[in-house]
N, CA, C and O of each residue as an XYZ file, in Angstrom:
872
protein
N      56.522   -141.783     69.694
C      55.352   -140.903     69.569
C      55.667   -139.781     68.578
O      56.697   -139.119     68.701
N      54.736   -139.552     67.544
C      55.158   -138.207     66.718
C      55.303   -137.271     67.222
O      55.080   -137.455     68.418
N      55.566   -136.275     67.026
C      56.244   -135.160     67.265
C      54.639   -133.886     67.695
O      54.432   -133.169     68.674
N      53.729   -134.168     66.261
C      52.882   -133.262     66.226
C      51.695   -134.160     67.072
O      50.584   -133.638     67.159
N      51.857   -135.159     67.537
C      51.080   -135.734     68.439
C      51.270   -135.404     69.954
O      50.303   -135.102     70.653
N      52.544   -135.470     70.440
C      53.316   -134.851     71.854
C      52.448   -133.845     71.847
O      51.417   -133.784     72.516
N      52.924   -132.921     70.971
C      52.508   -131.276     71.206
C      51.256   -131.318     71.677
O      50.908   -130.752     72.713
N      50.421   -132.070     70.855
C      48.516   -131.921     70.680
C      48.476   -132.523     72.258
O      47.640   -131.942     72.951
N      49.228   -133.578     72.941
C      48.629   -133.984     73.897
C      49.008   -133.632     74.998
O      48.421   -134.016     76.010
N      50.433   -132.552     75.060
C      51.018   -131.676     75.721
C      49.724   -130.477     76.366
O      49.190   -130.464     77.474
N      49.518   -129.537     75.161
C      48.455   -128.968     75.354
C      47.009   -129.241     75.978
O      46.481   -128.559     76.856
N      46.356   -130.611     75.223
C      45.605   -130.958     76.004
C      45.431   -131.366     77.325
O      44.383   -131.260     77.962
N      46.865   -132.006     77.864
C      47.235   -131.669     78.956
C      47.404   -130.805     80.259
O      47.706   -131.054     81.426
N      47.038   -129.552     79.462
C      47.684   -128.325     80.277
C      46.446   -127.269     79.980
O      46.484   -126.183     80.558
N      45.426   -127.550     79.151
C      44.425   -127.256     79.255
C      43.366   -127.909     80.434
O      42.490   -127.247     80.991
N      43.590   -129.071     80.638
C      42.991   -130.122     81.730
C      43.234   -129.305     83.008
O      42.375   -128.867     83.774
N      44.231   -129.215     83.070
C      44.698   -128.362     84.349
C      44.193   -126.746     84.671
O      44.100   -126.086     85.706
N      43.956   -126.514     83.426
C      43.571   -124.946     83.755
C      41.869   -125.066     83.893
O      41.263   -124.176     84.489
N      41.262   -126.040     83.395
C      40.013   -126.362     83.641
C      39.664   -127.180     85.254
O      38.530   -127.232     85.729
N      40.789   -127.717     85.860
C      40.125   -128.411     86.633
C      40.046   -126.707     87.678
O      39.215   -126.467     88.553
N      41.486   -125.514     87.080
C      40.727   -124.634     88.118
C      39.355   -123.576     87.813
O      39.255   -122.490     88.384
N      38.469   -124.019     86.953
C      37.512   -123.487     86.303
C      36.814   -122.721     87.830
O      36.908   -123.083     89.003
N      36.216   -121.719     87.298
C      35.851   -120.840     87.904
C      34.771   -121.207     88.391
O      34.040   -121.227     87.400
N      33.836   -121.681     89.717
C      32.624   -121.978     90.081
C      31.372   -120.877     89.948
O      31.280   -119.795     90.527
N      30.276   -121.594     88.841
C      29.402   -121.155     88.257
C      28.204   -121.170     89.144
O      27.278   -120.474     88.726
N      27.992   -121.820     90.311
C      27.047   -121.333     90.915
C      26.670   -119.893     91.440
O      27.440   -118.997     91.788
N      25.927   -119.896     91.423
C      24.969   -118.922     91.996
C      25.454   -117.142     90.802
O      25.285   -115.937     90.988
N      26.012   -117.900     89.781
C      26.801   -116.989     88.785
C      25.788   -117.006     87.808
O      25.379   -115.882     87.516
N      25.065   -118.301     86.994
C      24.394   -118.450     85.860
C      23.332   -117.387     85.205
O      23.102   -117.340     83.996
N      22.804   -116.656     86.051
C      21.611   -115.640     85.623
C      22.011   -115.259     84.141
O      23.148   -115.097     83.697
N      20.893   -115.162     83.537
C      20.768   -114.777     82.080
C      22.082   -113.840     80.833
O      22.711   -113.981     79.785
N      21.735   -112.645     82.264
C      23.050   -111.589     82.081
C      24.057   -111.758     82.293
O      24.787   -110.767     82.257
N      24.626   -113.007     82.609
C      25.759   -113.173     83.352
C      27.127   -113.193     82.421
O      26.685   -113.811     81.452
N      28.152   -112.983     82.183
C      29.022   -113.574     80.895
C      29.346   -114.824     81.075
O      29.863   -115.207     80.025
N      29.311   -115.873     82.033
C      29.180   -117.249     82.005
C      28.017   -117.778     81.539
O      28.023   -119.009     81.544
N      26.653   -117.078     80.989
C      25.622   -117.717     80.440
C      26.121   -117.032     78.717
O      25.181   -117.304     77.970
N      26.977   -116.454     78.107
C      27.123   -115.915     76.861
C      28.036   -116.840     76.445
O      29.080   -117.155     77.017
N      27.545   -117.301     75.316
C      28.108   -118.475     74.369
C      29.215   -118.330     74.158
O      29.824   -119.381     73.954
N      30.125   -116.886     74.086
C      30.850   -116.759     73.186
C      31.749   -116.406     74.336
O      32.776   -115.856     73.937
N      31.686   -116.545     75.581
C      32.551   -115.558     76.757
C      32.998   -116.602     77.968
O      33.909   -116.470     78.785
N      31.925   -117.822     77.783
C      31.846   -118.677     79.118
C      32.936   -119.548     79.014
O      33.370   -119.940     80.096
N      33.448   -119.922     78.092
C      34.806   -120.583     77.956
C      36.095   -119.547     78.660
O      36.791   -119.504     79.674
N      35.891   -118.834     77.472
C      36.799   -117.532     78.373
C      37.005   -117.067     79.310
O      38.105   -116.516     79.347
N      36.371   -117.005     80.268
C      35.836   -116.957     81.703
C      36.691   -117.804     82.609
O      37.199   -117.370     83.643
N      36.844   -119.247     82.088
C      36.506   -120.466     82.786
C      38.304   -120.117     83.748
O      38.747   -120.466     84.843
N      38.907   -119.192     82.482
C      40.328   -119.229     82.964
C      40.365   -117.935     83.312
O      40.856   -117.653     84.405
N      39.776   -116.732     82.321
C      40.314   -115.368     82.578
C      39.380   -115.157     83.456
O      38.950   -114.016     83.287
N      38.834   -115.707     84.340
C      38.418   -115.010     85.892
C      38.214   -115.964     86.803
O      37.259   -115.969     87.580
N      39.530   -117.231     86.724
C      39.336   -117.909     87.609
C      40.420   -117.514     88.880
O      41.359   -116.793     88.541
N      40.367   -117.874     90.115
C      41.116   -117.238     90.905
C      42.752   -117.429     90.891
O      43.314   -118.521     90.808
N      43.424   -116.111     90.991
C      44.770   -116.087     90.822
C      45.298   -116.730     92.244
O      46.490   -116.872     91.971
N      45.150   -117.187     93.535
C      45.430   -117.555     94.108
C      45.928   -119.463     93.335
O      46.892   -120.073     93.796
N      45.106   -120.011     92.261
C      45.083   -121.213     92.349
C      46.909   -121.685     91.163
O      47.374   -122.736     90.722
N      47.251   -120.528     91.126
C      48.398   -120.368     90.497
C      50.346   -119.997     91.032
O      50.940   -118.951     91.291
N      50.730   -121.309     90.996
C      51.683   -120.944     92.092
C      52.673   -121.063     90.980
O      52.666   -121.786     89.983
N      53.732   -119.955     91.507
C      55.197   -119.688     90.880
C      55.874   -121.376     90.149
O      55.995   -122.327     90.921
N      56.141   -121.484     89.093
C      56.603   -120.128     87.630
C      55.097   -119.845     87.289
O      54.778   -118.716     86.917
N      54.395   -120.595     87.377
C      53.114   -120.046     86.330
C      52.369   -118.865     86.749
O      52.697   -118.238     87.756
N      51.090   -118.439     85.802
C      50.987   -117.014     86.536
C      49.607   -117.107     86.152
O      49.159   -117.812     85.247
N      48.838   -116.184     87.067
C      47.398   -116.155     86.588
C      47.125   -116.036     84.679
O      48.081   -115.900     83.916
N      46.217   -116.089     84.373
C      45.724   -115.765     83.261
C      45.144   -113.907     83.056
O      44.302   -113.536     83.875
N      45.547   -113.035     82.158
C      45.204   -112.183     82.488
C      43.737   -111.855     82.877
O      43.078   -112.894     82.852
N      43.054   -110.857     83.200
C      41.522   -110.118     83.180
C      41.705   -109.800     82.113
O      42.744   -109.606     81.482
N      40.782   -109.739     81.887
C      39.491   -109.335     80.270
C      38.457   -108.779     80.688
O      37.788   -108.203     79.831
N      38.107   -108.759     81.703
C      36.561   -108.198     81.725
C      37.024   -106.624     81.883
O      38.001   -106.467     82.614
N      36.396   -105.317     81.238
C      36.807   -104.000     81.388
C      37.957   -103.675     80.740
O      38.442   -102.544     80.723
N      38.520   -104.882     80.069
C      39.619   -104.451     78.645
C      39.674   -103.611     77.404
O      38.996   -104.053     76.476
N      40.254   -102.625     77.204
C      40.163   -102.344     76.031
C      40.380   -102.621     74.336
O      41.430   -102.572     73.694
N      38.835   -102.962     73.816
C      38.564   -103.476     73.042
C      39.288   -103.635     71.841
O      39.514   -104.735     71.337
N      39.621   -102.657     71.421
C      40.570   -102.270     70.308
C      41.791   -103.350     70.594
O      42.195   -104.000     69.630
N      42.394   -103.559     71.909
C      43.908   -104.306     72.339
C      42.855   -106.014     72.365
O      43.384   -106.957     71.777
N      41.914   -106.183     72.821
C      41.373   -107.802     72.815
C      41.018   -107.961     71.090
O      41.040   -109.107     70.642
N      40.800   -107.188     70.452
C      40.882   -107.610     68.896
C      42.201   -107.612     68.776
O      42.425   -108.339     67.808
N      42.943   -107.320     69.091
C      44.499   -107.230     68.318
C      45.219   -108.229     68.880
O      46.152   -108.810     68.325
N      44.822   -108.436     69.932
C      45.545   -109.866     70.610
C      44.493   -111.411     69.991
O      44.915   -112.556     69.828
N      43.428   -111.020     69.821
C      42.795   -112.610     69.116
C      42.954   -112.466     68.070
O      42.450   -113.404     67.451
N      43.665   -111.370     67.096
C      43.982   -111.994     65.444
C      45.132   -112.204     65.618
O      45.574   -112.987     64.777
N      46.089   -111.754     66.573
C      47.354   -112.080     66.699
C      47.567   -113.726     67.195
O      48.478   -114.500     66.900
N      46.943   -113.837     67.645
C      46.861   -115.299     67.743
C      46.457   -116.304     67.486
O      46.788   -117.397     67.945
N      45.254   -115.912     66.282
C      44.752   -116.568     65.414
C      45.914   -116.473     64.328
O      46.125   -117.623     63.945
N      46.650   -115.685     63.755
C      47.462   -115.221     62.716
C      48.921   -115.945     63.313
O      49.826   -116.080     62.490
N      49.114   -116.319     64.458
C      50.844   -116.291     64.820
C      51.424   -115.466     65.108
O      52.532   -115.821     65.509
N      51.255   -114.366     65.129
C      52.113   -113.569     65.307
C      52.667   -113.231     66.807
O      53.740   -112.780     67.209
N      50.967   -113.818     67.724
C      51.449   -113.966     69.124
C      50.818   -115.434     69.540
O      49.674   -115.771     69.237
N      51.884   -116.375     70.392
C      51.814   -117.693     70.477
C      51.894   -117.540     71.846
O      52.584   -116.698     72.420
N      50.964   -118.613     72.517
C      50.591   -119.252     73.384
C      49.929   -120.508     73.492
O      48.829   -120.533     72.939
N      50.309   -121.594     74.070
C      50.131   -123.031     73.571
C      48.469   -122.878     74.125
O      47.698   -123.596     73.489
N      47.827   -122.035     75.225
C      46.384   -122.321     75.240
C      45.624   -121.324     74.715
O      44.446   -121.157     75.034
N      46.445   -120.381     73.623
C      45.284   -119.611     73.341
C      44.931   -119.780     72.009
O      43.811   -119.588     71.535
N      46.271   -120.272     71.221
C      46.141   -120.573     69.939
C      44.563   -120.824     69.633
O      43.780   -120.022     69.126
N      44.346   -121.942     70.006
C      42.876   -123.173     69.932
C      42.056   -122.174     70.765
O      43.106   -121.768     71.261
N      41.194   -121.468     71.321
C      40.317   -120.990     71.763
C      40.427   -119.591     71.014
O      39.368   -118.978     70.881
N      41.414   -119.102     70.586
C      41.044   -117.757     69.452
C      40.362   -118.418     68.040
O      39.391   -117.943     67.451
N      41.064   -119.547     67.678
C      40.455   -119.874     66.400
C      39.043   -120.098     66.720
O      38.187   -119.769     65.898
N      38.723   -120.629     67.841
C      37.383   -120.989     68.277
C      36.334   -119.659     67.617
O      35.289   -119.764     66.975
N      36.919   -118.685     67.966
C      36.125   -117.816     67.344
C      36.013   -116.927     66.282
O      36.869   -116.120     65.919
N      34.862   -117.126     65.783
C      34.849   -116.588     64.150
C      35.069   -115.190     64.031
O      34.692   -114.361     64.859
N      35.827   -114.891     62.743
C      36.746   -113.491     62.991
C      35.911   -112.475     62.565
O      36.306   -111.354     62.244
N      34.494   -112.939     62.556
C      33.728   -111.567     61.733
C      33.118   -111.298     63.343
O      32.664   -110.182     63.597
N      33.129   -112.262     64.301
C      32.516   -111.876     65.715
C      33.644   -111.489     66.849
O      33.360   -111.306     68.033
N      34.834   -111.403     66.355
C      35.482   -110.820     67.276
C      35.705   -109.696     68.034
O      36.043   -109.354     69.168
N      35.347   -109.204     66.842
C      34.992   -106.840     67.417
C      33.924   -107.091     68.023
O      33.712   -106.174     68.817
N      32.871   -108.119     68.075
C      31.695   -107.897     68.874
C      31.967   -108.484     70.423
O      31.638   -108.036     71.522
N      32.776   -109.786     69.992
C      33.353   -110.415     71.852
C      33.876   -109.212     72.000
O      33.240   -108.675     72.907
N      34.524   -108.645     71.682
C      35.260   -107.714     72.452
C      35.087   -106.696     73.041
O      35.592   -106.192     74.044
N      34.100   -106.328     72.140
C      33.157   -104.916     72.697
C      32.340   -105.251     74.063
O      32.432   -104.597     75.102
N      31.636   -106.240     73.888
C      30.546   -107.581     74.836
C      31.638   -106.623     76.111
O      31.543   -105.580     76.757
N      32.837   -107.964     75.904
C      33.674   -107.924     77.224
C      33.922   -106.303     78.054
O      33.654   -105.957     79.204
N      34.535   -105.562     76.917
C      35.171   -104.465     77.550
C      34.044   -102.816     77.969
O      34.113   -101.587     77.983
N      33.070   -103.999     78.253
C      31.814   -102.975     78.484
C      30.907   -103.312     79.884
O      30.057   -102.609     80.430
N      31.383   -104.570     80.227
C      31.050   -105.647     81.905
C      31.686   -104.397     82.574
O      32.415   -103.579     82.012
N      31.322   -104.392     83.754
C      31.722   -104.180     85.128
C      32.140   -105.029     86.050
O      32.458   -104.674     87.185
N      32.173   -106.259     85.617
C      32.283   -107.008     87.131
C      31.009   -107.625     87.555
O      31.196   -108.673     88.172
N      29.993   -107.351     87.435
C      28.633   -107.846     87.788
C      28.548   -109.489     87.050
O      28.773   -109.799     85.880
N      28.131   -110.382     88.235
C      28.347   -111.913     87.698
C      29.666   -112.360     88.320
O      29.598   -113.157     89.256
N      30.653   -112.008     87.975
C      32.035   -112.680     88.506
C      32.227   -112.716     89.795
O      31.646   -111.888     90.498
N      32.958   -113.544     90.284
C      33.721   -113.848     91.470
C      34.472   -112.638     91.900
O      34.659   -111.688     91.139
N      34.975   -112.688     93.339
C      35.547   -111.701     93.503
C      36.666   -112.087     94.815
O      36.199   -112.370     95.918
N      38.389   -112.066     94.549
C      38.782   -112.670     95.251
C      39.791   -111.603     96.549
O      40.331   -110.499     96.464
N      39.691   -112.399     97.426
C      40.516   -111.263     98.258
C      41.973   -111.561     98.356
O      42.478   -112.655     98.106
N      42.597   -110.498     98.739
C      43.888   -110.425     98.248
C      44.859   -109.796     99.226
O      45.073   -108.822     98.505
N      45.594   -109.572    100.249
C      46.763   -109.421    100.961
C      46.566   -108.371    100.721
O      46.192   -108.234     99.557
N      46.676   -106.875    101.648
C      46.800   -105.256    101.650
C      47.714   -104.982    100.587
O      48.801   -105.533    100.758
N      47.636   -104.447     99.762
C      48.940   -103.748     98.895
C      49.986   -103.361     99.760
O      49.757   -103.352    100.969
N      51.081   -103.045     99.340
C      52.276   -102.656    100.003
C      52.574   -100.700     99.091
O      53.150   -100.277     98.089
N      51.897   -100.212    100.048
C      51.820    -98.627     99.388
C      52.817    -98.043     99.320
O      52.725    -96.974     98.716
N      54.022    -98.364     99.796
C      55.596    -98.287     99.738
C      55.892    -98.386     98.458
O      55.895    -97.410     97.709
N      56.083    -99.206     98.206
C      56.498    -99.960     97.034
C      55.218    -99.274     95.964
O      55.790    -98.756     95.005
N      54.234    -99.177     95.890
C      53.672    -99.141     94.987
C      53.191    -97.679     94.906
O      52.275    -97.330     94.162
N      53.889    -96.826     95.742
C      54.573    -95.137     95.345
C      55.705    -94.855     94.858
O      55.978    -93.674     94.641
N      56.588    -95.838     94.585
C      57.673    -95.983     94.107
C      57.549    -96.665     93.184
O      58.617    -96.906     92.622
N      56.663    -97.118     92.741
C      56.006    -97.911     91.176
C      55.417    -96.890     90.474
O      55.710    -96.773     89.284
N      54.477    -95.966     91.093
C      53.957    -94.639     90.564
C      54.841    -93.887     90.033
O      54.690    -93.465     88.887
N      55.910    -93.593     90.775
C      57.171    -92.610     90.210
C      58.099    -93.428     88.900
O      58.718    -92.711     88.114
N      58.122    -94.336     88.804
C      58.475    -95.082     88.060
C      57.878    -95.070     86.668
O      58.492    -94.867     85.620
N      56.868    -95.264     86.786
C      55.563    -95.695     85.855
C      55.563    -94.423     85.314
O      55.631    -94.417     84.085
N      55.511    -93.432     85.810
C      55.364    -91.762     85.509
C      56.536    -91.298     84.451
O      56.472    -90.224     83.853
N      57.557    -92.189     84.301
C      58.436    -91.843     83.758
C      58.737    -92.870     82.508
O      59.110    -92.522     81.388
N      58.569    -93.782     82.812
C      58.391    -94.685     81.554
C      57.080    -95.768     80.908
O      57.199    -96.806     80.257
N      56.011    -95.154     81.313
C      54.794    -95.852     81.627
C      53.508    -95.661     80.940
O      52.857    -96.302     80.116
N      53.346    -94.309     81.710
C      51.993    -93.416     81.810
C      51.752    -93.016     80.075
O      50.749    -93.182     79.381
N      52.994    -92.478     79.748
C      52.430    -92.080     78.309
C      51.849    -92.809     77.076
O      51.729    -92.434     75.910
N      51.370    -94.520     77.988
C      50.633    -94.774     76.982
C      49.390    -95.834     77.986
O      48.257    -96.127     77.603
N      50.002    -96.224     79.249
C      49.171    -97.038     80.401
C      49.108    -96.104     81.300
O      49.633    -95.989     82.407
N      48.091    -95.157     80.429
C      47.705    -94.163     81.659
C      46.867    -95.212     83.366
O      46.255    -96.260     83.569
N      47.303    -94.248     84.018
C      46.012    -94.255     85.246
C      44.719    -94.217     85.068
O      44.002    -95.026     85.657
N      44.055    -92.999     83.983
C      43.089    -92.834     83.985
C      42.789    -93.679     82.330
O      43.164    -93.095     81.313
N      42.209    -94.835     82.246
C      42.145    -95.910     81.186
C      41.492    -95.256     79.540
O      41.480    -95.761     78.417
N      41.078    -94.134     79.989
C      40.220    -93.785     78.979
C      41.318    -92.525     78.295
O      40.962    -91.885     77.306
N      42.389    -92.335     78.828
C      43.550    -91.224     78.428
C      44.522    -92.573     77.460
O      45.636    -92.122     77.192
N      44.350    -93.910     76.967
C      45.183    -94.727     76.682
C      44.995    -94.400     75.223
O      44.056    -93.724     74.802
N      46.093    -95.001     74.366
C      45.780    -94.923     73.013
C      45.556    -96.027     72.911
O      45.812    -96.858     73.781
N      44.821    -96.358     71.384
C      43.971    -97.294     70.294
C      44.883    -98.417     70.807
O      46.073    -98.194     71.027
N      44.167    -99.973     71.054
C      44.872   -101.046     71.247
C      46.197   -101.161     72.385
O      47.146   -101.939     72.293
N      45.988   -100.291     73.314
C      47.052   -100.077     74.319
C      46.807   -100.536     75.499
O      46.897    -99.741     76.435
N      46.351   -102.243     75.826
C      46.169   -102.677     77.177
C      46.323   -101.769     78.512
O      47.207   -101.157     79.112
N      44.318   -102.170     78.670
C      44.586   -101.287     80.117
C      45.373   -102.250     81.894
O      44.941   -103.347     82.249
N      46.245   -101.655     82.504
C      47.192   -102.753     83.117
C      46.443   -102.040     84.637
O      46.932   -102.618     85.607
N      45.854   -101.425     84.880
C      44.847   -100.885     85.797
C      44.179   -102.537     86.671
O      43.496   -103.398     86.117
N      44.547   -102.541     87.784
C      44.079   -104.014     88.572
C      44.526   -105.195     88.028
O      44.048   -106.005     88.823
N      45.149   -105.863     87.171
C      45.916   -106.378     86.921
C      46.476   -107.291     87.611
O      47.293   -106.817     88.401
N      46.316   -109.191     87.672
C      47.152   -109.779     88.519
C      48.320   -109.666     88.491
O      48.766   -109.946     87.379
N      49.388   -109.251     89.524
C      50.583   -108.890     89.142
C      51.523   -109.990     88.945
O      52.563   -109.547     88.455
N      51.568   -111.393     89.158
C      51.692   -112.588     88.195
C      51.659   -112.422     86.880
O      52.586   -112.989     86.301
N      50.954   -111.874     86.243
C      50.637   -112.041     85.051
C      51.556   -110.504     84.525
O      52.538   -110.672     83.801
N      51.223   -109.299     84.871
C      51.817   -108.279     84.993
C      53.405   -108.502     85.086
O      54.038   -108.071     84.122
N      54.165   -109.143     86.162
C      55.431   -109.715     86.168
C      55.907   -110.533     84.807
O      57.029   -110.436     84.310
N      55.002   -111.225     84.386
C      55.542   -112.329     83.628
C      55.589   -111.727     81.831
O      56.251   -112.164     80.890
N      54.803   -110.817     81.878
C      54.415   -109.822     80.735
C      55.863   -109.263     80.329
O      56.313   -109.255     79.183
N      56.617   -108.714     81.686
C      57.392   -107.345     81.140
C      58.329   -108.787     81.134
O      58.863   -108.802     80.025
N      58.712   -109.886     81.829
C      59.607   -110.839     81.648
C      59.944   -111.354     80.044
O      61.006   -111.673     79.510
N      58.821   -111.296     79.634
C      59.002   -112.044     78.068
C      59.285   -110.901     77.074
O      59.946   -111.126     76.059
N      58.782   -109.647     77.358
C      59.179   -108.530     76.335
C      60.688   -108.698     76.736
O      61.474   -108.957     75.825
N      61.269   -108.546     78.302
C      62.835   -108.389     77.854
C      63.461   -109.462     77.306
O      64.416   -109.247     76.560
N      62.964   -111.050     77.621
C      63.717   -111.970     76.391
C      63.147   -112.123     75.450
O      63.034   -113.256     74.983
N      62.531   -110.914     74.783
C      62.032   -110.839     73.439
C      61.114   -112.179     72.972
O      61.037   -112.498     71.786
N      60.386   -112.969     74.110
C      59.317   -113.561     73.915
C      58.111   -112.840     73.145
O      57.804   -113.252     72.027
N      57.502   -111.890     73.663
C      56.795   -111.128     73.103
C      57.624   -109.703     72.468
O      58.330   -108.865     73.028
N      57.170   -109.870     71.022
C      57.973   -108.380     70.255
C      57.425   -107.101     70.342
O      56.366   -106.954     69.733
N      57.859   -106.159     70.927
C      57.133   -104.918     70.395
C      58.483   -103.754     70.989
O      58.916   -103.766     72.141
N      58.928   -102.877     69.954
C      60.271   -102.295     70.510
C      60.049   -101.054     71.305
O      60.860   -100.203     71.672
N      58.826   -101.145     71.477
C      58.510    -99.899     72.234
C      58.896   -100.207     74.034
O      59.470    -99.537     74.892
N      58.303   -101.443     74.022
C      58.068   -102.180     75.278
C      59.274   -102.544     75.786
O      59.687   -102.196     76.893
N      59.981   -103.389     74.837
C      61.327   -103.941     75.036
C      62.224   -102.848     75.054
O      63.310   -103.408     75.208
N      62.339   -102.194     75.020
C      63.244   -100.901     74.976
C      62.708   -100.088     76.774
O      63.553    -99.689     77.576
N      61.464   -100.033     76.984
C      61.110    -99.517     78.135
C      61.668   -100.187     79.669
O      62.187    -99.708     80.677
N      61.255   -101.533     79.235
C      61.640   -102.644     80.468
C      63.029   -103.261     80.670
O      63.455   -103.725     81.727
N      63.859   -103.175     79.144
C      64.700   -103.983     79.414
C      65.631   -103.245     80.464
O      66.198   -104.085     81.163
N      65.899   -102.221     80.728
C      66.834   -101.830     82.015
C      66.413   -101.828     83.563
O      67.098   -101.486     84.527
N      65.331   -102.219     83.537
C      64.647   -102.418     84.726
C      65.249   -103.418     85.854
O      65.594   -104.498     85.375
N      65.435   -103.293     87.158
C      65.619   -103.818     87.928
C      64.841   -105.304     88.650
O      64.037   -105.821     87.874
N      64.940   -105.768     89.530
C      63.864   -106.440     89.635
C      62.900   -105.942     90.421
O      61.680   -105.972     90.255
N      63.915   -105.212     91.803
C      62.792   -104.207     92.519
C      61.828   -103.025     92.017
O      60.799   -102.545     92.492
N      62.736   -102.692     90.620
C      61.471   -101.792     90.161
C      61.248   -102.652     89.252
O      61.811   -102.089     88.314
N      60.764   -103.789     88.749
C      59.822   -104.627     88.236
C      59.049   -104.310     89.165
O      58.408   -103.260     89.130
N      58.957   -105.450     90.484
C      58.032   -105.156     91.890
C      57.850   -103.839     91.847
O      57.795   -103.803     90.618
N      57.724   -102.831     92.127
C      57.150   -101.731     92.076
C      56.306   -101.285     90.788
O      55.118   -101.001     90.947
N      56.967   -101.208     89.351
C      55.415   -101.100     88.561
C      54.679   -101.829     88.975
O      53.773   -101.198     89.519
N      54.494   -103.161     89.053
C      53.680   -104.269     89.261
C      52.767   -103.634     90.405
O      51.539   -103.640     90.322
N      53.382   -103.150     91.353
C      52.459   -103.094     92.710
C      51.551   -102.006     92.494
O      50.372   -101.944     92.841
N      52.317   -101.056     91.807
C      51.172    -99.363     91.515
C      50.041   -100.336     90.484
O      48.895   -100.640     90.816
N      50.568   -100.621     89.472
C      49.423   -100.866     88.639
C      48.395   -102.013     88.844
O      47.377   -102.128     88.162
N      48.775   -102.886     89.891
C      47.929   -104.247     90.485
C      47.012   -103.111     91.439
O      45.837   -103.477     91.432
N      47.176   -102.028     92.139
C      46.445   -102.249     93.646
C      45.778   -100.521     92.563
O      46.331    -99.549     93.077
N      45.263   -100.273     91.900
C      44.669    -99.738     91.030
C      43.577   -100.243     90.266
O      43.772   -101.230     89.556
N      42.029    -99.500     90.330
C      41.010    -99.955     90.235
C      40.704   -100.300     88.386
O      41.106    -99.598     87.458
N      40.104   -101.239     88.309
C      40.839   -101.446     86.619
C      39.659   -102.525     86.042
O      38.525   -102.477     85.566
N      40.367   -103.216     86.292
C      39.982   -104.601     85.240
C      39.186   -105.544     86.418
O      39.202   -105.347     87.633
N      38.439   -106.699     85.628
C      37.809   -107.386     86.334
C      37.971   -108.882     85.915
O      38.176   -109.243     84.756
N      37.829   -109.888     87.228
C      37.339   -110.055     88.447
C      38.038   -109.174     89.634
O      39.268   -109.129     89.612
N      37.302   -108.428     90.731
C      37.624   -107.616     91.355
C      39.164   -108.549     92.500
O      39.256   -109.702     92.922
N      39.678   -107.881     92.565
C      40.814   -108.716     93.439
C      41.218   -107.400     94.388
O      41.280   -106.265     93.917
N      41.505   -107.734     95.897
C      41.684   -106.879     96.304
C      41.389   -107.081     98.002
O      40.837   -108.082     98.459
N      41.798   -106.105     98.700
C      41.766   -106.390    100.431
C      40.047   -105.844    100.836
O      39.362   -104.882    100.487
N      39.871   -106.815    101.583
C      38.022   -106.883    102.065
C      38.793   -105.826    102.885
O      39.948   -105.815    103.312
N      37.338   -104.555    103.000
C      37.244   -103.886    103.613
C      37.382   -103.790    105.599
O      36.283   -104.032    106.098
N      37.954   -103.638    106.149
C      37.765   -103.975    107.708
C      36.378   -103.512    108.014
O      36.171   -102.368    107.611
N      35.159   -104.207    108.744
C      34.066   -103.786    109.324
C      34.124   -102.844    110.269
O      33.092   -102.451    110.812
C-alpha cells in the first residue's frame, strides 16, 4: 500500500470514528441554531460532541463556542498553513475559505450556548482546584485571565474547558509537540499533581461552550 494512501485512509478512518460520536441534532435544528449554519455544523459535529464519549489516551475535542476570535483565526491559518498539525483538522480548516474565516470566527465566539447540548459532569473537586487557582495565579493569569475579556489578542480563553483536552494541551507544549516558548517554558516544570490542579481551576470555571458541569441538586 503507498505510503500517501495509508495516511489518507488512516485519517479517514479516524474521522469515521469521531463522526459516529456526532453530536445528536434533534430537537437542536431551529434556524438560529449553529448546527443549522453552513459553515459551523460540521464543526459542531465534534467540537460539542460529548466529552464523556472519549476515553483515555484520547481526549475530547476542544469548545469553540464563546472562543476568542482573534486565537480561532490563528489556529485555522495555522493549520491551513502547517504550522499547527493535526491529522483531523488539517482537511476541515482547508474546508474553509480564508476570506470567511474572521467571519466563522466572530459567528462562533459570539454564541452563548443556546442550541447545544449540555452535558453533566461529576462535582469538581474544590481542593484541588484552589490549589490550581494559586498555581495559575502565578504562572497563568497574566495572559488566561479568569475574567476572559482581561486576555490578550489571540490568547485562548481556557475558562470551562474539557480538562482532557486541557491535560493533553500542556502535555504536547512540554514535548514540544505544539511550539510556543512562552508556554513551554511555563509548563515544562510542572508536576503532574499540579498539572491536575490547573486543569481543575480552569475546567470547573464558567467559560466556553457546550455547558459541562454538575446538575444542580433540586
Amino acid at each position: 500500500m503507498r505510503p500517501g494512501f495509508a495516511q489518507a485512509l488512516a485519517a479517514l478512518v479516524a474521522f469515521a470514528a469521531f463522526a459516529a460520536l456526532a453530536v445528536p441534532t434533534a430537537g437542536l435544528g431551529a434556524e438560529n441554531s449553529p448546527f443549522a449554519n453552513k459553515d459551523t455544523h460540521y464543526c459542531l459535529n465534534c467540537h460539542a460532541a460529548d466529552p464523556s464519549g472519549f476515553a483515555p489516551p484520547r481526549y475530547a475535542p476542544p469548545k469553540i463556542v464563546g472562543q476568542n476570535a482573534a486565537y480561532l483565526i490563528a489556529a485555522l491559518n495555522d493549520y491551513r498553513d502547517g504550522r499547527r498539525n493535526h491529522y483531523l483538522m488539517q482537511s476541515p480548516a482547508e474546508t474553509i475559505a480564508r476570506d470567511t474565516i474572521a467571519e466563522v470566527a466572530e459567528y462562533l465566539s459570539k454564541l452563548d450556548g443556546t442550541g447545544l447540548p449540555e452535558y453533566p459532569t461529576a462535582e469538581p473537586d474544590l481542593e484541588l482546584a484552589a490549589r490550581g487557582a494559586e498555581l495559575a495565579g502565578h504562572l497563568c493569569v497574566e495572559c488566561h485571565h479568569a475574567d476572559p475579556a482581561r486576555n490578550k489578542d489571540a490568547v485562548p480563553i481556557l475558562n470551562g474547558q474539557h480538562p482532557s483536552y486541557l491535560t493533553a494541551a500542556i502535555r504536547d507544549y512540554r514535548l514540544g509537540v505544539r511550539r510556543n516558548k512562552r508556554m513551554g517554558d511555563a509548563v515544562v516544570g510542572l508536576s503532574q499533581e499540579e498539572v491536575r490542579a490547573i486543569v481543575a481551576y480552569y475546567a470547573q470555571l464558567d467559560g466556553l461552550y457546550p455547558w459541562t458541569g454538575p446538575r444542580a441538586t433540586p
